[in-house]
Structures are given as C-alpha cells and as structure tokens.
C-alpha positions in Angstrom: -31.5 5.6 35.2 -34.1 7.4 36.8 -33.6 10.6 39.2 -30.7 12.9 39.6 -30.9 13.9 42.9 -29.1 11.3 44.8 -26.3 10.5 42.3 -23.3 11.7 40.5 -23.7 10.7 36.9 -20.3 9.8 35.2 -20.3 11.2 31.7 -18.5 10.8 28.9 -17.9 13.4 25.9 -16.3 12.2 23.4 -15.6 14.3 20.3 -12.4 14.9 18.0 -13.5 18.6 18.5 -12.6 20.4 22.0 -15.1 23.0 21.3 -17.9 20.4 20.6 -17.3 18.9 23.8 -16.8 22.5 26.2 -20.2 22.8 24.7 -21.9 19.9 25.8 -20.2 21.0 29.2 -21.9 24.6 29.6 -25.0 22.7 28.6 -24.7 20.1 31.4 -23.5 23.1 34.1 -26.8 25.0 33.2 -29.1 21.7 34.1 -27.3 21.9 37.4 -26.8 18.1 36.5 -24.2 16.8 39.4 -22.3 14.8 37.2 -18.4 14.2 36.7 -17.4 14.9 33.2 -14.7 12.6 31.2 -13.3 13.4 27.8 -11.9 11.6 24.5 -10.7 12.7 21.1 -10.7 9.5 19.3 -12.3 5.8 19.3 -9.7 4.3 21.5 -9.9 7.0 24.4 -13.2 6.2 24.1 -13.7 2.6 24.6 -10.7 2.8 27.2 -12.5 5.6 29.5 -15.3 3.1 29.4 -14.0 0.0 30.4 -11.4 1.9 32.7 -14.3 4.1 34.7 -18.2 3.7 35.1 -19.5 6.1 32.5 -23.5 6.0 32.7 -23.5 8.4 29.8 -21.5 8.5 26.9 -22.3 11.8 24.8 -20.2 10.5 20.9 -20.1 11.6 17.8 -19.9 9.1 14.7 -17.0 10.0 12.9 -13.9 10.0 14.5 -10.2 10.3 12.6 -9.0 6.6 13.3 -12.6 5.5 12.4 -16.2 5.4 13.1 -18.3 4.7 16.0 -21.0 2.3 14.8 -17.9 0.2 14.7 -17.8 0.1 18.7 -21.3 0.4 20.2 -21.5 -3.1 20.2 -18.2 -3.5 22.3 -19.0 -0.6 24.5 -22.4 -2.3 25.3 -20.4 -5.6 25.8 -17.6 -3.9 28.4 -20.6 -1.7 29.9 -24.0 -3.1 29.6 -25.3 0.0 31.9 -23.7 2.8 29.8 -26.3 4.7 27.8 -24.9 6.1 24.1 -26.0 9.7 22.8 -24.8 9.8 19.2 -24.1 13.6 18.3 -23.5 13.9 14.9 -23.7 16.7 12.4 -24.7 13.2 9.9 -27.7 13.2 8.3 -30.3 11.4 11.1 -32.8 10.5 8.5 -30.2 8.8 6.8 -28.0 7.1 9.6 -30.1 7.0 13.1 -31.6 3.7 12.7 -27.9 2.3 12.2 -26.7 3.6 15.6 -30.0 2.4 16.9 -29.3 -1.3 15.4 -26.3 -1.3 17.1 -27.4 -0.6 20.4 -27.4 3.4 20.6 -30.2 4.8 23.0 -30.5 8.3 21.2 -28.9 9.9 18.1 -29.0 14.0 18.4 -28.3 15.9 15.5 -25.4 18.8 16.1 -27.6 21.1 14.7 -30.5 20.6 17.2 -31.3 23.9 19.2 -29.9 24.6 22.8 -33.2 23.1 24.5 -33.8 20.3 22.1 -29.7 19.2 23.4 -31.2 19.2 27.2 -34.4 18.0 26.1 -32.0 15.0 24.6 -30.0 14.8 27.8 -32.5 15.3 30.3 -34.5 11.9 28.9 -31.6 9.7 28.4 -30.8 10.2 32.4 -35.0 9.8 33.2 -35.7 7.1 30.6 -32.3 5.9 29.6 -33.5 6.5 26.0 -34.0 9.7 23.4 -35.5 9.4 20.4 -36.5 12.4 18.2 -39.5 12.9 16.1 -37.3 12.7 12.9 -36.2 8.9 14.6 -39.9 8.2 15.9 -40.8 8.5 12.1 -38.0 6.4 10.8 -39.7 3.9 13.2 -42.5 4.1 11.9 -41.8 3.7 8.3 -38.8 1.1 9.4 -42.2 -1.5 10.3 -43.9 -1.1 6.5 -40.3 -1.2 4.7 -37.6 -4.0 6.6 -34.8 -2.4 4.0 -34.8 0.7 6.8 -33.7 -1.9 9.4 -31.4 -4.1 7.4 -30.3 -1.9 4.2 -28.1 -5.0 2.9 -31.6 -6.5 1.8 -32.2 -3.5 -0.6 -28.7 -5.1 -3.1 -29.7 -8.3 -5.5 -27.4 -11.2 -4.6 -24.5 -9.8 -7.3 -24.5 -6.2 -5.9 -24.3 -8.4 -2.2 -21.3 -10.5 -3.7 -19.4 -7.7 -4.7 -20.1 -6.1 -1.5 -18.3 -8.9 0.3 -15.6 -8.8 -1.8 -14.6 -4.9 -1.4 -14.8 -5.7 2.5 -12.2 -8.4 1.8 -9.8 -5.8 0.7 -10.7 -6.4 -3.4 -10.6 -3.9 -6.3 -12.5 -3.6 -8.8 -9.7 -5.2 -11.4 -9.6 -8.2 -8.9 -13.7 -8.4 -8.9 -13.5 -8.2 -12.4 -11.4 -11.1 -12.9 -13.1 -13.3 -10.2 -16.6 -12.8 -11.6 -15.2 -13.1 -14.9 -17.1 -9.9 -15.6 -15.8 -6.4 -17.1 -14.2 -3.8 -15.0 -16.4 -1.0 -15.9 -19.2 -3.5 -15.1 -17.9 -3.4 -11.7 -17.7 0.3 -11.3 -21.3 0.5 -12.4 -22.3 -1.9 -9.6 -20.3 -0.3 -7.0 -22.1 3.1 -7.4 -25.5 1.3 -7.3 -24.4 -0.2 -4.0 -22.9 2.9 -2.4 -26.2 4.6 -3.7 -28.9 2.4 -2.1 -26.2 1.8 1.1 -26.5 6.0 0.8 -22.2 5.2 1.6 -19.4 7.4 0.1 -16.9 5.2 0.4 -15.4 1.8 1.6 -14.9 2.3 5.6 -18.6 3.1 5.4 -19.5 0.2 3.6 -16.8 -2.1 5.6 -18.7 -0.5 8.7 -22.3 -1.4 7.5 -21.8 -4.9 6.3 -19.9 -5.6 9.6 -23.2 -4.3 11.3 -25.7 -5.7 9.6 -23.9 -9.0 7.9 
C-alpha cells in the first residue's frame, strides 16, 4: 500500500470503546487521509466487517469482552490477505508485541503513544504496509539472541508444558492432580511458574498463547 492520493482507504476501527475509536477518527480527519471509516465493538463485528467489506486497514485493540484478538489475526489474514492489522492496546508492548507480530500483525501501537507517534503509526502502515516501534525494533533484536521471545512455550520444562495442555483441555488442578498422580498444591505451584514465565494472568490468556504458538 503505497500512496494516498489516488485511493480511498477502507478502514476499520475496532474497539469495545466509542471514544477510543472517535479518536482514531479526529486523527485520521487531521491527515486529510481520504479514507471511509468502519466501526466494531467486539471480535465478531470485527471479523464480519472484514470478510463482508475490503478493509485495507484494520486499527484493533487486543482485548475485547467476548475474547481476545490474537485469537483471530490469523483468520482475518486468511479471509483478507491484503488487510493490514494495527494493534492498539493500552497492553504492555514489551510484554505482548511480538505475539501480535507472530500472528501476523503489521504494527502494535501502544494507547499511550503521543498524538504524532499515532500518525507516525498510521502514516507508515499505508506507505509501507508495516509499523514497528523502537520498543518492537528492540524486542527484535533481542528476539534473534534469545528464541524464548519468539516462542515463549519453550521457556516451560516438559511437566510445566504438560500441565499447560491439560488446563487448555478444560482441567483443574484436582483433575491434574489425579492424572499426574501428583499433589494438588504441587499443581498450584506449577501453574504460577507457568503463568509467570508465559507473563499470563489467567486461563483465556494461556488457552490464547498455546493455541498461537502450539
């Protein structure tokens, strides 16, 4: 996606927060982008305004009440190959970016970026179809001398990875305990080292990230 001149640009903004996205629209009407501007409020709206209309840029945040959006880059890249994702998040970038990336995000933008880092953002995804911020560019760079960046599953030893599986199958800790033939408080203890190192809070976050990276 190279110059604006010549084309509309279909946007998407999708946010559970109206004021989030009226934002994102003053911002886009003071670029003087030409663009026609679509809106969602959950994960579904989302991926329907996608497959239904061709967004070339989806503006969307990660969490979302019916679930969150690392769960449906993926698909939205499959239904529209062309569509370029801008995570906004107020989520810790240093943290989560490289996740999004993974996935098949083109930029991850913190919420509490300045006014001109937001067109800064917007501005390259249109010219280079791509944004990625110096906080991401040194993720990147630390991501090549430790792999655990790009795959955080290979940070857990083989029993923290079992029991991993076994919460994404629905388990609790009393049915882990019986099936490893192991005590329950033994269980508990693994689970916080797992949501530690996964740097996960609790089990749709961990469901999300095995599904991503297993």
């Amino acid at each position: 996606m190279s110059s604006t001149e010549h084309k509309t640009i279909n946007f998407l903004l999708a946010d559970d927060h109206s004021l989030i996205r009226q934002g994102i629209v003053f911002v886009l009407e003071e670029m003087e982008i030409d663009c026609h501007i679509s809106h969602a409020s959950n994960l579904h709206q989302a991926l329907q305004s996608i497959t239904d209309n061709a967004i070339d840029i989806a503006i969307i945040d990660a969490h979302f009440p019916d679930g969150n959006s690392l769960s449906i880059i993926a698909e939205i890249k499959k239904v529209s190959p062309q569509t370029k994702i801008l995570v906004f998040s107020g989520i810790d970038e240093s943290v989560h970016a490289l996740k999004f990336f993974n996935e098949g995000a083109n930029g991850f933008l913190s919420k509490l970026s300045e006014e001109n880092e937001v067109k800064h953002a917007i501005s390259k995804i249109i010219d280079e179809g791509e944004y990625i911020s110096a906080v991401t560019q040194a993720l990147l760079m630390n991501s090549l001398r430790n792999r655990h960046l790009i795959n955080p599953l290979l940070s857990l030893t083989e029993r923290e990875l079992q029991i991993a599986e076994m919460y994404t199958e629905g388990l609790g800790n009393l049915e882990i305990a019986n099936k490893l033939d192991i005590k329950q408080n033994t269980v508990s203890t693994l689970k916080k080292r797992i949501f530690d190192k996964l740097k996960v809070e609790n089990i749709i976050e961990l469901v999300d990230l095995m599904k991503a990276h297993y």
